[in-house]
N, C-alpha and C positions, 0 to 999 in steps of 0.2 A: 491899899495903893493899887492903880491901875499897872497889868503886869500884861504881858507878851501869851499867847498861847504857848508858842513855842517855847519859849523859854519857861513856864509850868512845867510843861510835859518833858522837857530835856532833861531838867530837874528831877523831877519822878523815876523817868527810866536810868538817872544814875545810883538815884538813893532806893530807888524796891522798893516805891510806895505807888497809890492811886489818888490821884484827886476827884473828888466829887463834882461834875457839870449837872448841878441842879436844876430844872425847871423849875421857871419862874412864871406867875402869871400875875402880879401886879406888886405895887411897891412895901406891903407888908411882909409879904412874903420874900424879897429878894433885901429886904433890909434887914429880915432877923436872921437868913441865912449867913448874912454877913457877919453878923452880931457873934454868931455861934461859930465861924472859921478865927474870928477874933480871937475867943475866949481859948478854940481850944489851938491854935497858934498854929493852922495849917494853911496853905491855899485851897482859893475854890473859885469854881467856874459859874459864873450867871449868866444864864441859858435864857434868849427867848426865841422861844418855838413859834411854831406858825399859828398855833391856839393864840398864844400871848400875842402874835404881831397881828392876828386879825380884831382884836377886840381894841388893844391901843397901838397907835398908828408909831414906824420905826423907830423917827426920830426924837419922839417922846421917849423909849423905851430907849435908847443911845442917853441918852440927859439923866435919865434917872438911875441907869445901871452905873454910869462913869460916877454921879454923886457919890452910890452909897458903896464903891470900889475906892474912892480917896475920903473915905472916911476911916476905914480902919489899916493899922499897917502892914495887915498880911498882903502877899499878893492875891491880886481878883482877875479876872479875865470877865470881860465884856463879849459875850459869844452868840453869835448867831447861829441857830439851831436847825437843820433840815430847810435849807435854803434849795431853790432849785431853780433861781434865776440868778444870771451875773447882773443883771439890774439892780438885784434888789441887794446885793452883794455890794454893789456900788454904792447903793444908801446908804448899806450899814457903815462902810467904811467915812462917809460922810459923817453919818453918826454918833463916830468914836467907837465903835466896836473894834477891840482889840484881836477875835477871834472869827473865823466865818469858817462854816460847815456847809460845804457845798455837797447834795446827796445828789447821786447820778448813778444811785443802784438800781433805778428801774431805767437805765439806757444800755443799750450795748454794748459791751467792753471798752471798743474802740471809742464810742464817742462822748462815754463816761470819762476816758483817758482826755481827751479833745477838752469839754469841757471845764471839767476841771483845773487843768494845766492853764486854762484863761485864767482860773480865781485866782490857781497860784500865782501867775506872773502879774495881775491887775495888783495884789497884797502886796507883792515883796517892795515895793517899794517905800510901802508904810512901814515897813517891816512886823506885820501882822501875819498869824498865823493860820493856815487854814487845815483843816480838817476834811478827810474824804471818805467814802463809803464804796466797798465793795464785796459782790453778797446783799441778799438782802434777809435785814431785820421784819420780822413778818409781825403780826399785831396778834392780841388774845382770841379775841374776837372777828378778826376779819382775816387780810390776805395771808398768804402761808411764808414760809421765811423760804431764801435759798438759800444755801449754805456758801462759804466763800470760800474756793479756791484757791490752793496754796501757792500755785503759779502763776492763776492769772493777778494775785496780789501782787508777787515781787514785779510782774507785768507794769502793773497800775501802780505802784509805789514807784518804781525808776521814772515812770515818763512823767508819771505828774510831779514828782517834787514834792507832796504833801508833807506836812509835820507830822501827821496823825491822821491814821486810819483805823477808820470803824468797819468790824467785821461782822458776820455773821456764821457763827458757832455753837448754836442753838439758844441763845437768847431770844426775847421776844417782846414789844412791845407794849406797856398797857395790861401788865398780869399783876392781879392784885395778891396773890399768895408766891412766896420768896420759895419755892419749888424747883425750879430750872439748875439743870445740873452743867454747865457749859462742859465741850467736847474736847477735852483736853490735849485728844490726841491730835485734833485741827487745828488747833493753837500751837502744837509746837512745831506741827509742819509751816505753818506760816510763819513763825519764828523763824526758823531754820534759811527760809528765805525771803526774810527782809527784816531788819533793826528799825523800821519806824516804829513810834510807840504807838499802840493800839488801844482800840475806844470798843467798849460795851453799851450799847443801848441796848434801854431796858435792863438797867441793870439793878431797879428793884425784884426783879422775880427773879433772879442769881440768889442760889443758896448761900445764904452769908457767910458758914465755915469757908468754902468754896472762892467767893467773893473778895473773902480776906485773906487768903493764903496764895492764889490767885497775884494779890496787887502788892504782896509782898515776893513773889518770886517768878512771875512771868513779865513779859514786856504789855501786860496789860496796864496804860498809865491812865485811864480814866474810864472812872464808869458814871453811866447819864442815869440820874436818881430825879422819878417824878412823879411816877404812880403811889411810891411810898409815901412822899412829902403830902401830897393833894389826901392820900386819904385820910391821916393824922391835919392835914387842916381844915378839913371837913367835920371830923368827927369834934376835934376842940372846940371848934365855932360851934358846933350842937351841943355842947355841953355849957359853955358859958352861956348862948341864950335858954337853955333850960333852968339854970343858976340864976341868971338876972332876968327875967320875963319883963321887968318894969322897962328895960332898956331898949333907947331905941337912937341915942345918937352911935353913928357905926365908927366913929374915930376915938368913942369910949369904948366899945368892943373890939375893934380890932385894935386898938392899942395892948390891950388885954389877950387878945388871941397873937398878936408877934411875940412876945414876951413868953410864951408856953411854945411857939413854932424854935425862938432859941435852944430851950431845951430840947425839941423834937430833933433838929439841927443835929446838936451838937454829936447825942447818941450814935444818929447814922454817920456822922462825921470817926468818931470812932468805931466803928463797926468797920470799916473801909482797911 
């Protein structure tokens, strides 16, 4: 069932748990996700990122996330992932997206505050929830992370209104080995000053003991799971066509490779 961000995540930060904001990059994928929050009777968040929104255009990707979100009865959130236009903010909401991630960690303080505070007040009348970034999450391979500020959070928490915010703690984008030890003691300074629930990207490279004790006892209420999922659908899809070489209709393969992504699902789904 299509569900509220805010209301996921409010959810979470009462009960001591993390929801999963999986990256999604087309409809096999974002409907076995679903298949596995079903089976193991949690919520989850379906994410499309800017990879996903350049290859298939928003409003498709609004039609197909709200489908396979009222198909099972957990709640789903429909989420727009590292958004950095109210434009396109506005589509989503057009779109049905339940959730919108406004990032404005590479702007100013101030005008990241500005910003933002537009998404919030363009949502709340849909009553959709958005998400904001401050600090920035840095990538494997490329730019370097900043870390986020304990004050300039509760800063940027009060003026914007957000339901959730994403920090930067030393996680990191796009790391294919679960190594990253997050900085605990920056987490409870930001704690300390501010109760929104907080978001991890890149929260496949978060050491999983970490990761899980983490979202059972901090106001950590979601972590963004994507580099883990792509590489286990990668590697499946190379194994089934190694298995069937004869094959070559792809709704016979990837029927077969969603079907193995449910169990990939589910695993990470507990591991959280």
């Amino acid at each position: 069932m299509i569900a509220n961000l805010r209301d996921v995540l409010q959810d979470a930060a009462r009960n001591h748990y993390a929801v999963a904001g999986v990256v999604c990059l087309g409809w096999e994928d974002m409907r076995g996700y679903a298949r596995a929050a079903e089976a193991e009777r949690r919520p989850l968040i379906l994410q499309a990122g800017p990879g996903c929104r350049k290859h298939t255009p928003l409003p498709i990707l609004g039609a197909m996330m709200c489908h396979v979100a009222d198909s099972v009865s957990v709640p789903v959130v429909v989420h727009l992932d590292h958004s950095r236009s109210i434009d396109e903010c506005r589509a989503a909401l057009a779109a049905g997206f339940t959730g919108l991630m406004f990032d404005g960690s590479h702007l100013p303080l101030l005008d990241n505050i500005v910003q933002t505070r537009a998404v919030v007040e363009l949502a709340q009348g849909l009553k959709v929830g958005v998400e904001g970034e401050i600090g920035q999450v840095g990538y494997a391979a490329g730019a370097a992370s900043l870390g986020t500020d304990a004050e300039e959070a509760q800063l940027f928490a009060q003026r914007t209104g957000v339901d959730a915010m994403a920090v930067s703690i030393g996680n990191v984008h796009l790391q294919t080995d679960s190594v990253t030890r997050l900085d605990e003691v920056l987490l409870r300074q930001i704690e300390a000053l501010t109760d929104v629930p907080l978001v991890i990207h890149g929260g496949s490279g978060v050491d999983p003991k970490q990761r899980a004790e983490l979202g059972r006892s901090s106001g950590i209420c979601k972590y963004n799971i994507g580099t883990e999922l792509r590489r286990e659908f990668g590697r499946e899809l190379r194994l089934i066509l190694a298995e069937h070489p004869e094959r070559f209709d792809r709704n016979e393969i990837f029927s077969d490779l969603e079907d193995r992504m449910v169990e990939v699902a589910r695993r990470m789904l507990r591991s959280l």
